[in-house]
N, C-alpha and C positions, 0 to 999 in steps of 0.2 A: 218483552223479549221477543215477541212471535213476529212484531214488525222487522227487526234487526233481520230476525232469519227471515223472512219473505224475500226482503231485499239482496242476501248475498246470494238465496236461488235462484233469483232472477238473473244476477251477473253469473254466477257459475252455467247459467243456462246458455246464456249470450255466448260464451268466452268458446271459442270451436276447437274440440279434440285435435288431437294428433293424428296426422294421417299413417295410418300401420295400414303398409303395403302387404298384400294376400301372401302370403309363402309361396306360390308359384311365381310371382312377380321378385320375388326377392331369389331363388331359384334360378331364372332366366339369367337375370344380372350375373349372379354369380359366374355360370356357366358360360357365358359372354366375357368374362371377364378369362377366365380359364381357359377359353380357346385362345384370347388373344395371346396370352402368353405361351401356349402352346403352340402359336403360327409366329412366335417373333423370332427374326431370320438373325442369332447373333453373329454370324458371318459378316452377315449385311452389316450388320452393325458397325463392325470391327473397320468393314472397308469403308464406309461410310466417315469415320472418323480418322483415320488415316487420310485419306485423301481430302480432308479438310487441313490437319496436321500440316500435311503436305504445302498445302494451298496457304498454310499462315505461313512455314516456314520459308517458302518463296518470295514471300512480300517481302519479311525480314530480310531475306539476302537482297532485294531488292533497293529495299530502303536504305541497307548501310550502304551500297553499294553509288545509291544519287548522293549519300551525305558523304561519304570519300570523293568521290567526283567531285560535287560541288563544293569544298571546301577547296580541293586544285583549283579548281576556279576561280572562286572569290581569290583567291591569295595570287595567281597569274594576274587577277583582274589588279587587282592593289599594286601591286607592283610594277603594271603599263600606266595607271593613274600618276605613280610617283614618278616614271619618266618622262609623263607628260608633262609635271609640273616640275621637275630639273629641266625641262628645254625651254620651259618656259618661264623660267626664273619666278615661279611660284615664289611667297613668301614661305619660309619654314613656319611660323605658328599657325599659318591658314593651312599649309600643304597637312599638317598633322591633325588638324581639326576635321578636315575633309575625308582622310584617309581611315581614323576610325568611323568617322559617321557613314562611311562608303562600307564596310566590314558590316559593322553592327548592323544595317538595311537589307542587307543583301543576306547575311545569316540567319536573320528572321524571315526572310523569304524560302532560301533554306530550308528551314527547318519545317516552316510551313508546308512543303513539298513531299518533305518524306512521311510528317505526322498523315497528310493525304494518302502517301503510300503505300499506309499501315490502314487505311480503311475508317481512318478516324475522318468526321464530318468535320472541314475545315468552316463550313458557315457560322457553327454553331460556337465552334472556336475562337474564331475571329471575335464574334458578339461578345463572345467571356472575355476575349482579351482586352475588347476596344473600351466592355462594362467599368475593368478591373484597372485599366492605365486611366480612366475618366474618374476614378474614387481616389487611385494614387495621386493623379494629377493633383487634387484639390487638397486631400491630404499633406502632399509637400509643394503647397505652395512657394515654397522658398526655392526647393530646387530647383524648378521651372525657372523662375526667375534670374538662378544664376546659370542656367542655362543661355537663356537671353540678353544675358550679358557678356559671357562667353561671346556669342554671334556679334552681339556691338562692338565689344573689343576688336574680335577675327576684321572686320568693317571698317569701324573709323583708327585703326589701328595708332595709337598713342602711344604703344610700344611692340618690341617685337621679340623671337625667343634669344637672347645672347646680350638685351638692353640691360643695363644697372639702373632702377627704378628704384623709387622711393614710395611707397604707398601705403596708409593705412598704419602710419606708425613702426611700418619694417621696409628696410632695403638691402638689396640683394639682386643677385644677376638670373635673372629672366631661364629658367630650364627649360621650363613647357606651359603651354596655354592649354588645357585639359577643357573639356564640355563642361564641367561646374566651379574647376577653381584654375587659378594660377600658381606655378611651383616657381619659386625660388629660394638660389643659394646664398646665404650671408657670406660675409667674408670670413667666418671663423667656420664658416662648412656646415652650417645650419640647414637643414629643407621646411622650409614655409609652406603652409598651403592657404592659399588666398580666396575667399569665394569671389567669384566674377559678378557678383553682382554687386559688393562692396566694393571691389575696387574700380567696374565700371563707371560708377557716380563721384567715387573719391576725387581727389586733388591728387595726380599722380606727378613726381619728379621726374624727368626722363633723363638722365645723363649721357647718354648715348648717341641722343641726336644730331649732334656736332662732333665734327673733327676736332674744335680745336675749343681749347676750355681756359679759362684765367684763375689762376692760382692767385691769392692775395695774403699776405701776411700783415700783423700787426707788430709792431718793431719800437718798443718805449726806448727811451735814452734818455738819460739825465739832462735837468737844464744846466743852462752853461756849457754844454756840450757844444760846436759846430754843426747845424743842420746842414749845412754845406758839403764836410765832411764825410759827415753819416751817410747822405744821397751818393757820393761818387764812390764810398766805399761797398754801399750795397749793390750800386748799378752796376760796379766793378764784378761782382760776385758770380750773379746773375748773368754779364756779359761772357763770362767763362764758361756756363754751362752751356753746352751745346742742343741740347732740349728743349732751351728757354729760347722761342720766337723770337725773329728780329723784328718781324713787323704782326700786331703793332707791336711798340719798341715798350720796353719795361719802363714805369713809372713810380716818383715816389713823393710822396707828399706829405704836409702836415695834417693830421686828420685828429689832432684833438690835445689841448695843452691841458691834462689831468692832474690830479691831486701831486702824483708825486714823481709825474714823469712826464717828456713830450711823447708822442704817438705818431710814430711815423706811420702810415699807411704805405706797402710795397705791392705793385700789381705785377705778373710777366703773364705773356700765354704762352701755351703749348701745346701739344698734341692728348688728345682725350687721355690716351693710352696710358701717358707718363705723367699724368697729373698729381697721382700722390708722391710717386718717385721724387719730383721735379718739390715738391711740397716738404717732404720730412726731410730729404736731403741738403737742401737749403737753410732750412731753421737753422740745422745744426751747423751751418758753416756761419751763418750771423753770428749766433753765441759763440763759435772760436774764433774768427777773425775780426770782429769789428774790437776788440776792447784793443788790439794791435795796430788798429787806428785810432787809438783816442777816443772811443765809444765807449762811453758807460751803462751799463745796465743798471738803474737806479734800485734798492729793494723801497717798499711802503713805506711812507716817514711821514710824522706830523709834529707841526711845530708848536711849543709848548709855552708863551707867555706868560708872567708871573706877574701881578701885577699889583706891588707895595703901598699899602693905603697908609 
């Protein structure tokens, strides 16, 4: 046992007291301590924070003051951009694409302006911002990318905002070309939203591009029928409609001797505009005037041999 104790005297011996400062050293302090708060000026005080008060609430008026301002600004500015590109026959989905990307750049400058205004360190800022859009970026990698297609479309332009597209398994008439998608309206009043970067690569339909579009129908009639007949009763038809192109001139031909009917093939053109008009209202004048010509519309029939062994 005598060694154990030896040893922890040794460390108790090593190990250095606590320093206890003399009563008059702890006296002084005190008394130091006691004058200061006997000499602190709370007048001073008072003015001293007030005139800081002062001095934030001035920035603040300051600052709303550049961010009213500069929102007049940006918003004059946008709207001399949009006359520039009405005189200049800008396209509408570029002119829209430019005009928010013009807002949004300029807002963030903005804003960056008045957060300086306020005494905040825009360096340090910036860093956060440029840290945090560099994690976002990577993060949604996709949106970026229909961003970039947004720009390709704005560029090689394969449609534009008011075209009738087909794309992506939906068609509809062209609203707006947005920075990540495209909107369009169906015809029963539907709103789609398209990402641009899916339908940048897609197989797009564009019906728009052309003034003038060919309506074709399929026109069965019984055999035994006159194909003769049939042809000048339907040119007849077509010839009546004022919508229906003269040149080129409507055509009609045989395009397939079927099961239980012939197939007339009927082409006309017309104007983009009137193509379904010129399309459903025609159908329905073949099925009431042609049976008035000697036209039959065949129904499905198969012939049934019997054969007696």
């Amino acid at each position: 046992m005598w060694p154990f104790y030896s040893i922890f005297s040794a460390v108790a011996a090593e190990t250095p007291a606590p320093l206890i400062l003399p009563d008059s050293v702890q006296k002084a302090k005190f008394a130091e301590t006691v004058r200061k708060l006997a000499d602190f000026d709370f007048n001073e005080f008072l003015r001293n924070m007030a005139s800081e008060l002062l001095w934030v609430a001035i920035k603040i008026v300051i600052a709303l003051a550049i961010y009213f301002i500069g929102r007049w600004i940006v918003h004059r500015l946008v709207k001399l951009l949009d006359a520039a590109f009405e005189r200049r026959k800008v396209d509408t989905s570029l002119r829209m694409f430019l005009r928010k990307t013009v807002r949004i750049v300029f807002s963030l400058i903005l804003l960056m302006i008045v957060v300086q205004t306020l005494g905040v360190n825009v360096t340090s800022l910036i860093a956060l911002f440029s840290a945090a859009t560099l994690a976002i970026g990577m993060a949604l990698s996709g949106t970026a990318q229909n961003f970039a297609g947004g720009v390709m479309i704005l560029l090689m332009k394969p449609y534009r905002v008011g075209d009738y597209i087909s794309a992506q398994g939906q068609s509809g008439t062209v609203r707006e070309i947005k920075l990540f998608s495209t909107v369009i309206t169906t015809t029963d009043n539907q709103t789609i939203y398209i990402p641009n970067n899916s339908i940048a690569t897609a197989i797009i339909d564009n019906y728009s591009t052309a003034e003038q579009r060919r309506v074709e129908w399929t026109v069965g009639i019984s055999y035994g029928d006159d194909v003769d007949v049939a042809r000048a009763a339907i040119l007849d038809i077509l010839n009546a409609d004022a919508r229906v192109l003269k040149e080129p001139a409507a055509v009609v031909w045989v395009a397939a001797l079927a099961d239980s009917s012939v197939n007339l093939s009927v082409r006309a053109w017309t104007l983009n505009a009137d193509y379904w008009d010129v399309f459903f209202e025609n159908n329905e004048r073949f099925y009431k005037e042609l049976p008035a010509r000697g036209i039959n519309f065949p129904f499905p029939q198969m012939d049934v041999h019997v054969k007696q062994e």
